[in-house]
C-alpha positions, 0 to 999 in steps of 0.5 A: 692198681698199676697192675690192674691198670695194665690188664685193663690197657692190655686187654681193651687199650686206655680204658678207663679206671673203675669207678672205685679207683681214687687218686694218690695225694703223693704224686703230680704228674706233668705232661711235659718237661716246662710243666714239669719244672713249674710243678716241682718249682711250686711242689718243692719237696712236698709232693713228687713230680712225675713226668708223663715225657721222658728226657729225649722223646719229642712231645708231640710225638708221645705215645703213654705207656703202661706206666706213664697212663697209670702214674696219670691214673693215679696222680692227685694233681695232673698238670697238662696242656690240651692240645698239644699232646693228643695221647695224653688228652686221650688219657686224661679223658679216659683215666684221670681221677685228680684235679686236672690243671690245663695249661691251654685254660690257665694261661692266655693263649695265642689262638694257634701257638701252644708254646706259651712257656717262651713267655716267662710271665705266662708260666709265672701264670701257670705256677699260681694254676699249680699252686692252687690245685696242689693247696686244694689237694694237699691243704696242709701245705698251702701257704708253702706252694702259695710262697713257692709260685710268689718265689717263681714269678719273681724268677721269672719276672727277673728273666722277662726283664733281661730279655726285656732290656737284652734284645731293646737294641739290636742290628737286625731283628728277623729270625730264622727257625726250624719250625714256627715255635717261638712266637711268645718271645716276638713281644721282646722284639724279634720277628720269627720265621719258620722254616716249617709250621707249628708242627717240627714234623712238617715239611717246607715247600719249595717256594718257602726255601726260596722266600727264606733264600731272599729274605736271608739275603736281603735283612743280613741274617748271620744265622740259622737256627735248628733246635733240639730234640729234633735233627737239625739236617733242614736248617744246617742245608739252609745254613750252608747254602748260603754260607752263614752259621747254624745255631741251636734255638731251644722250645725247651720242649724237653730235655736231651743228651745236650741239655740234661744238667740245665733248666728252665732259667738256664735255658732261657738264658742261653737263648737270649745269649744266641739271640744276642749274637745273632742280632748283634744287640747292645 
């Protein structure tokens, strides 16, 4: 099927398959590495876990392959998320045969912040979404993903209860980012401010450098925070300039070079760490 699948996206772009192609009950495919990590949490062994983004590659920027359209072609279960990768909603659109698990329909979003997966609690929600599409894909199994996505959410309710206890008391509680990713965690206190949109890709103004100037200035922030995956040249002028730290505040969007042996837990964590330092809590 693979190589059909290649003639057909070589011939006349992502076409779609025929309409005799049917999905194969072995394989999820994860649009990007947090979906990822929930899907092999709730699949566990029993299914593979595919991701559609490699270690390295920033997701907004995704541009599908041969290979990864044709493991989404034939994946029984895709787990993806519906506006935040353009390339993988036109792929599902046009060649997904499985069951498809949105991540935009199963969690509560906010109206314009995709970066749900900040928020434990919401990709505990998202591990119960995977697990009832994997039950309905693999029934002989069912009880195991039920139990897995349980086993999630008590990970991740412990993680929401240390942000929850580890950033109740701190000096200050403004933050500044690269870009406008980290909205979710506002509900454990800290009050974020972007040095770019929601996008990583955009461009500050002048007048925003200057706000940010002022408001460094005048709330005693210590640091700024780049992230990964993309360069951090823009928070480290900023840091500079005003001679205060650059630290590293991870979307966990994907995995790199730096973070290739963590997850998402460990991931988590460290940033609760670095938003402790940078906010002097007790």
């Amino acid at each position: 099927m693979t190589v059909l699948l290649a003639a057909a996206l070589l011939l006349g772009g992502c076409a779609a398959l025929a309409d005799d192609e049917t999905p194969d009950d072995s394989v999820v495919a994860a649009a990007f590495y947090p979906l990822e990590y929930a899907a092999e949490r709730i699949a566990d062994g029993h299914v593979p876990v595919e991701s559609l983004t490699s270690p390295g590659v920033e997701p907004h920027d995704l541009d599908l392959g041969v290979g990864e359209t044709a493991t989404l072609a034939r994946a029984s279960v895709v787990v993806y998320e519906e506006g935040f990768q353009p390339a993988v909603d036109a792929a599902v659109e046009t060649n997904a045969t499985g069951t498809l698990v949105d991540a935009a329909e199963v969690v509560d979003l906010d109206t314009d912040d995709l970066h749900f997966w900040l928020d434990p609690l919401l990709m505990a929600d998202l591990g119960d979404g995977i697990a009832a599409a994997l039950a309905e894909a693999d029934p002989e199994h069912a009880d195991d993903f039920t139990a897995n996505a349980a086993d999630l959410r008590s990970d991740l309710e412990a993680l929401d209860g240390e942000y929850s206890s580890g950033l109740d008391t701190c000096a200050r509680d403004t933050v500044v980012v690269s870009h406008d990713a980290f909205g979710y965690l506002s509900r454990y206190g800290p009050d974020f401010e972007p040095i770019a949109g929601l996008s990583p890709d955009a461009e500050p103004t002048t007048a925003d450098l200057a706000r940010l100037n002022d408001l460094i200035r005048a709330e005693g922030i210590t640091t700024v925070f780049s992230e990964t995956l993309v360069s951090p040249e823009m928070a480290e002028i900023l840091a500079g300039d005003l001679d205060i730290d650059s630290g590293v505040l991870d979307p966990i969007e994907g995995l790199g070079d730096t973070t290739a042996d963590e997850d998402y837990l460990s991931l988590m964590r460290a940033n609760l760490a670095a938003l402790q330092k940078a906010n002097g809590c007790r």
